[in-house]
N, C-alpha and C positions, 0 to 999 in steps of 0.2 A: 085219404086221411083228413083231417077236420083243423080248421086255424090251432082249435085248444092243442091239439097234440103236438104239429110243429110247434108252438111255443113253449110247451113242457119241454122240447127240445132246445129249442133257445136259451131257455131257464137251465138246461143243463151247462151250459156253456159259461153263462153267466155264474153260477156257481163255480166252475173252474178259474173265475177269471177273480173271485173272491178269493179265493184260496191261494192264490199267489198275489195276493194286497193289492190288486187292482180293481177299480170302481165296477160294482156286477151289472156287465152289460153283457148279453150275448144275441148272437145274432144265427139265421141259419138262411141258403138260398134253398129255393124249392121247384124245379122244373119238371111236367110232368107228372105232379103225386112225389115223385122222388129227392130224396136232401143232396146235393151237389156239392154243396159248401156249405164251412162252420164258421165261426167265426166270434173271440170273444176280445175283450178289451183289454189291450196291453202298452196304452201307452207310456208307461212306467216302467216295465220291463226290456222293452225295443228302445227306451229313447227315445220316443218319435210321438211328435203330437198327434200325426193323421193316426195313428194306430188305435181308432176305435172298432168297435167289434161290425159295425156292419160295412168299414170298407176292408179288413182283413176279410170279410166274406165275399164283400163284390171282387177283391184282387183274387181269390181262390176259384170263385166260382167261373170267370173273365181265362183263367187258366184251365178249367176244368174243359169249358167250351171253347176255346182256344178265338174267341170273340171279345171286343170291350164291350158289345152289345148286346144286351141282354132282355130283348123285348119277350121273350117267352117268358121268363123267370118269375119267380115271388120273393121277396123279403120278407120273414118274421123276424122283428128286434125286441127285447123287455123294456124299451123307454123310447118313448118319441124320439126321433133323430133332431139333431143340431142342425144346420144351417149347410156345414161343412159335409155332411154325412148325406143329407136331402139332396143337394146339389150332384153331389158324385151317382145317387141314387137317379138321379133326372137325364144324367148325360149317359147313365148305362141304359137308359128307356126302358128300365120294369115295367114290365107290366102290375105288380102290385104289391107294394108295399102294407105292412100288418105290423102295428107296435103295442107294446103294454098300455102304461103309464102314461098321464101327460105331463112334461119338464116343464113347468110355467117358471124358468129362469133359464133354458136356452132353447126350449122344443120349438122345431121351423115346422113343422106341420098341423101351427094351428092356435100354439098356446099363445108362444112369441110373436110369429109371424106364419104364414102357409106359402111356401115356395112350390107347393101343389098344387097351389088353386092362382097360378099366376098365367092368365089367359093368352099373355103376347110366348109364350112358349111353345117349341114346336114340339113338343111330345106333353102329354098330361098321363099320368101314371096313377092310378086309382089308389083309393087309402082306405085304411080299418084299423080304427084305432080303439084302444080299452078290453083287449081280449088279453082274459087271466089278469087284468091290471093287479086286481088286489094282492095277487102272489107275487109279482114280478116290483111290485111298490115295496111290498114285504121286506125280499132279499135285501131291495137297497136301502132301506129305513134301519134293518140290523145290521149292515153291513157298519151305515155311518155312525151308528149309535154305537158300536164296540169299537169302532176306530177314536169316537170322543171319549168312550172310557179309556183307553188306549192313554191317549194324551194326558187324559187327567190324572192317571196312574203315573204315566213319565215327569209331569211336572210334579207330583207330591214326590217321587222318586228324588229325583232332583230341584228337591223346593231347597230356597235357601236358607242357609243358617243362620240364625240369630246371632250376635257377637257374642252374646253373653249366655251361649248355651253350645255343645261339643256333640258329634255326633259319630257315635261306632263305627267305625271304618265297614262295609257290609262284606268285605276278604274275612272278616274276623270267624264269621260266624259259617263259613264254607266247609270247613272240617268241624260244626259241631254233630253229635250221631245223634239219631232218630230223632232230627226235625228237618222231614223234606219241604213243609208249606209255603206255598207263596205268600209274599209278604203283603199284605196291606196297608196304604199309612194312610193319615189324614191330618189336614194343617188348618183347615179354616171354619172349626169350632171355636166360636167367638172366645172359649176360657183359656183356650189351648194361646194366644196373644202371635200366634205365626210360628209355632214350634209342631214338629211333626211326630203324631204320635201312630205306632205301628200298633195293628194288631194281625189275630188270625182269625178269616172267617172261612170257616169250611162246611160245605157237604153236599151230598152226593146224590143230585138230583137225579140218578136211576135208579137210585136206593128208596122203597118207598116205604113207611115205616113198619116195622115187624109187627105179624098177623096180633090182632088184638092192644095194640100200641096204641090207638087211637092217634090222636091231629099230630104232627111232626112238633117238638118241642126244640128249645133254644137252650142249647146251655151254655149261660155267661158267665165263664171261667176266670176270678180275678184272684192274680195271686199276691204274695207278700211280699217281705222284704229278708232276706237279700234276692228273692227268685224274680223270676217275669214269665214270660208265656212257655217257657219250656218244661217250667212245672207237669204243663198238663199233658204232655207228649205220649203217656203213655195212657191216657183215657181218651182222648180226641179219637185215634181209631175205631177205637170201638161202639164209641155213641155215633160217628158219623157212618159206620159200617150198618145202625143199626134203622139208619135212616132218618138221622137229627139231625140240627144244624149246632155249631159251636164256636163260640167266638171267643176268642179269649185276647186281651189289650195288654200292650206293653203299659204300665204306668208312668209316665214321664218321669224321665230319670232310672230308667230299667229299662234292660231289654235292648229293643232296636228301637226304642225312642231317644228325641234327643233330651239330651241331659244338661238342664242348668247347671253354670258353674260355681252358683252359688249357695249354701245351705238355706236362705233366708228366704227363698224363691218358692221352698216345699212349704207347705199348707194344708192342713184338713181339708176345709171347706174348698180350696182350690181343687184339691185331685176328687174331692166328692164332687165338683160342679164338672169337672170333664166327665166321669163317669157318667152323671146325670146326661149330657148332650149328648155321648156317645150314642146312649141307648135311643134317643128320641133319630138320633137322625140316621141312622140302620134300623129303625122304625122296626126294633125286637116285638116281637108276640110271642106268647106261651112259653114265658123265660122260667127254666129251672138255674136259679142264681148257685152256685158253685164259687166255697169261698174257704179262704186259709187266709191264716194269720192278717194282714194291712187287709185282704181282700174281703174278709169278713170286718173288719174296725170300719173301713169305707162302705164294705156293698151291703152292710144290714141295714143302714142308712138310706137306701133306695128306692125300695120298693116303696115306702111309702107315701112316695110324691109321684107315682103312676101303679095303682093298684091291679089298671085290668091288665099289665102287660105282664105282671108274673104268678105264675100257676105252683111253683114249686120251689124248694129250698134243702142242697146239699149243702151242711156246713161242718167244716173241718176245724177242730184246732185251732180259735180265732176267741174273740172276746168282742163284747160292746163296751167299750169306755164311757161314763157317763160323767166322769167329774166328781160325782156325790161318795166313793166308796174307793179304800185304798186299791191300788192296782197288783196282781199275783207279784205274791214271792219273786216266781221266779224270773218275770220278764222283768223287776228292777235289776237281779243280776246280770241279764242282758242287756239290759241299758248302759251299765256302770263298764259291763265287759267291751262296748261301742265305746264306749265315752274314753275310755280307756287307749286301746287300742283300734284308733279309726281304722288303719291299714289292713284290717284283718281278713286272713285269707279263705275268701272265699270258698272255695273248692275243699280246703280242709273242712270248713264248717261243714260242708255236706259229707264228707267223706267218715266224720265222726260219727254221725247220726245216722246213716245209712249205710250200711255195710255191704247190703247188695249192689249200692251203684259201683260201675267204672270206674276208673281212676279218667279216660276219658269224659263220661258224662258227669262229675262233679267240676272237671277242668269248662265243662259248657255254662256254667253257671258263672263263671269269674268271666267270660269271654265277652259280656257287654263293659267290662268295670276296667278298662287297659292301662291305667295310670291313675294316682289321684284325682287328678281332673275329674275325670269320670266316676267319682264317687261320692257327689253330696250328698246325694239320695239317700244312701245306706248311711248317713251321718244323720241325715236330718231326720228321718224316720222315727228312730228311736224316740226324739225329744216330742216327738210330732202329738203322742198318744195322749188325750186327756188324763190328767192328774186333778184338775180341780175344778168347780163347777164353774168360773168363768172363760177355761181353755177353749179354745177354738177349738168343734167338734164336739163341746161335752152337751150343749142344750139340743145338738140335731140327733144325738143321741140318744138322749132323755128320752125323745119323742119317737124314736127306733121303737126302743126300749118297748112303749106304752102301744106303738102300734101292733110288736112281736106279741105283747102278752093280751091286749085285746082283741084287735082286729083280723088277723091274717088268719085268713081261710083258705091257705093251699096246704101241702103236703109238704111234712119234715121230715131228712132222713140226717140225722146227727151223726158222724163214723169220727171217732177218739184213735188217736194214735198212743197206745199206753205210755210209752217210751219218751214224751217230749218234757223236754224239764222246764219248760217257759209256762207253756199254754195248755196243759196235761189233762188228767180226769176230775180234778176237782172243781178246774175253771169250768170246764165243758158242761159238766152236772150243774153248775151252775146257769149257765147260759141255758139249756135244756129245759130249765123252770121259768124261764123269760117268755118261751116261745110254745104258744097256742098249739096243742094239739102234737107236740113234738115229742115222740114215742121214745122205747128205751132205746139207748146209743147201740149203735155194735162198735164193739171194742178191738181194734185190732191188735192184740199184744205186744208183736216183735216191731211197730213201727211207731216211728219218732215224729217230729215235728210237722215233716212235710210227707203228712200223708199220700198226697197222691202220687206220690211214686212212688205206690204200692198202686199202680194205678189201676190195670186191666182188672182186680178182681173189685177194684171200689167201682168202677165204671160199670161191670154188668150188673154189681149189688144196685148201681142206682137206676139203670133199666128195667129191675125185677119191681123193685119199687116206685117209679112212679110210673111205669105203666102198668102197673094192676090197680084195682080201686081203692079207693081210700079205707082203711080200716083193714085191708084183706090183703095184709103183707106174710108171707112166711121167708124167713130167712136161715 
């Protein structure tokens, strides 16, 4: 058998010794043609410093041959031995030691120091080093770069809170139904000032996109107000089933972000400058932007300060505010209906409007908001909407506006929920005229405000259409 094979062998080891969180080192003795002993690294799991993988191999192999001496034998290890491991290797008298990698931060056979090539010594033990390195550097390069995202995940997990901002207990959100995803947060978006905002990034890297799908697309799912990223629980399946990826963010102050506990905190241009970073620093490509109610007010706003990152445009039930023109009927009754009664309960709001959900899944929607504390957002929101042309949000708007109806050259799929009393078919036919090249709506009769939770058949209607070509939709 050949160095490469024993060390695919080693490497197997080494992989085993990844798998139980310890550093991938693996080791194998060779007497003979034949493997005598294994040997991988667990000094984390024994307790014990010496327990690296190649004297777990000299101790096995030492037992095998019922000798400490092992002047027949060979060593294969995936990284140059340390100092402690060389030594042990010198007084067993191998005859030849074989490593990957070289550790130029503790390797004794060469990088740091060569305890092999020290001449006053009564055994000299041969060496060969650099076979399979590239693989064996490999393992340990991914091993320590997922243990750093590891950390970096534990500390945004555990970032701390701002005094002047509350954060959803995460027991809250353990009994909500159909959202198993892991969480993602992130805290050190220069708009975000040390507050952690969660999102969800999914998909399913064995899933490659469905025949004739062309390039895998992004869809960044922003929702409104009162909802957050649970909104989209029931279309994230099936776009990432279909081999997309989909991200969808809590908006600070919803969801499993944290939540200032102040109304004065909330801002247009502030939650539009987080969106904006977000996307630059998940460095989205081929975004089809997906938007209801705030997510549409904020995310039509976007695209047009990085044009080549989005291809496409699902838009729900939402409006462009520009300042210049009264705002619908029906969302000042909404406003007056907040303004009113700030306390209002959530989970009924949805439970009116949707008659198919749960009395569970409308209960998921109140389970970011646990007390007043936790609810400026849904106060400040309402006021938040331009009404006049110098509100904050109405001039980046204006400029929405002018890029929707000149510029944008991706693909429009508008879906109306007939049923919403706020943001309905009149607003929507309206917006419809804003935006370049944006076809007739499909209308879905029996649904209300928040569209997509009528989600699974909006989800594949938005598959059928943007992965077919442009102009060549049948619905």
């Amino acid at each position: 058998m050949s160095d490469e094979t024993f060390m695919q062998l080693a490497l197997a080891q080494a992989r085993e010794a990844a798998a139980l969180g310890e550093v991938p080192v693996g080791a194998v003795v060779v007497r003979g043609g034949q493997i005598i002993a294994t040997g991988r690294n667990a000094p984390i799991g024994e307790h014990d410093p010496t327990a690296h993988a190649e004297i777990v191999a000299l101790r096995a192999a030492a037992q095998t041959v019922g000798n400490y001496r092992l002047d027949d034998c060979e060593l294969f290890v995936t990284l140059e031995p340390c100092a402690m491991c060389s030594g042990a290797m010198l007084h067993a008298r191998l005859k030849r030691v074989v490593f990957g990698p070289s550790d130029l931060k503790t390797g004794a056979a060469g990088s740091v120091i060569n305890l092999f090539a020290q001449p006053q010594l009564n055994h000299q033990t041969q060496l060969q080093g650099g076979v399979l390195a590239a693989e064996c550097a490999a393992l340990l390069q991914d091993f320590f770069r997922q243990r750093r995202a590891n950390r970096r995940e534990e500390f945004q997990l555990n970032h701390p809170l701002r005094d002047d901002a509350l954060r959803t207990p995460e027991a809250v959100f353990e009994g909500v139904p159909g959202y198993p995803w892991r969480p993602n947060y992130i805290n050190d978006l220069p708009s975000l000032g040390g507050l952690r905002m969660h999102y969800l990034d999914e998909v399913n890297s064995g899933n490659k996109v469905e025949e004739g799908g062309g390039q895998r697309l992004t869809f960044l799912c922003l929702h409104g107000n009162p909802a957050w990223s649970y909104l989209y629980r029931k279309m994230l399946p099936v776009l990432v089933g279909a081999g997309h990826r989909v991200v969808a963010p809590d908006l600070i102050g919803f969801g499993k972000s944290d939540k200032p506990k102040k109304d004065s905190f909330h801002a247009f241009s502030a939650h539009r400058q987080m969106l904006l970073e977000l996307v630059e620093r998940l460095d989205l490509q081929n975004i089809v932007l997906v938007v209801q109610d705030w997510g549409g007010l904020l995310g039509l706003t976007l695209p047009m300060s990085a044009r080549q990152r989005y291809k496409g445009l699902l838009v729900m039930n939402t409006l462009l505010a520009c300042g210049d023109a009264p705002l619908p009927p029906g969302f000042l009754v909404w406003r007056e209906m907040c303004a009113k009664n700030p306390g209002f309960d959530v989970a009924r709001l949805f439970a009116r409007g949707n008659p198919q959900m749960s009395a569970e899944e409308c209960s998921a929607y109140s389970a970011p908001f646990p007390d007043k504390g936790h609810r400026a957002a849904l106060g400040a929101f309402p006021l938040m909407v331009p009404e006049v042309e110098g509100a904050d949000g109405a001039a980046v708007s204006r400029e929405a506006r002018d890029f929707w109806r000149e510029c944008w050259a991706g693909q429009t799929l508008m879906v109306i929920g007939a049923q919403d009393p706020v943001l309905g078919q009149a607003v929507m036919q309206k917006l419809q005229t804003l935006i370049r090249g944006c076809g007739e709506p499909v209308v879905l009769e029996h649904a209300g405000h928040f569209v997509p939770e009528h989600g699974e058949p909006v989800a594949q209607l938005a598959l059928r259409f943007f992965q077919s070509e442009p102009g060549n939709h049948d619905f």
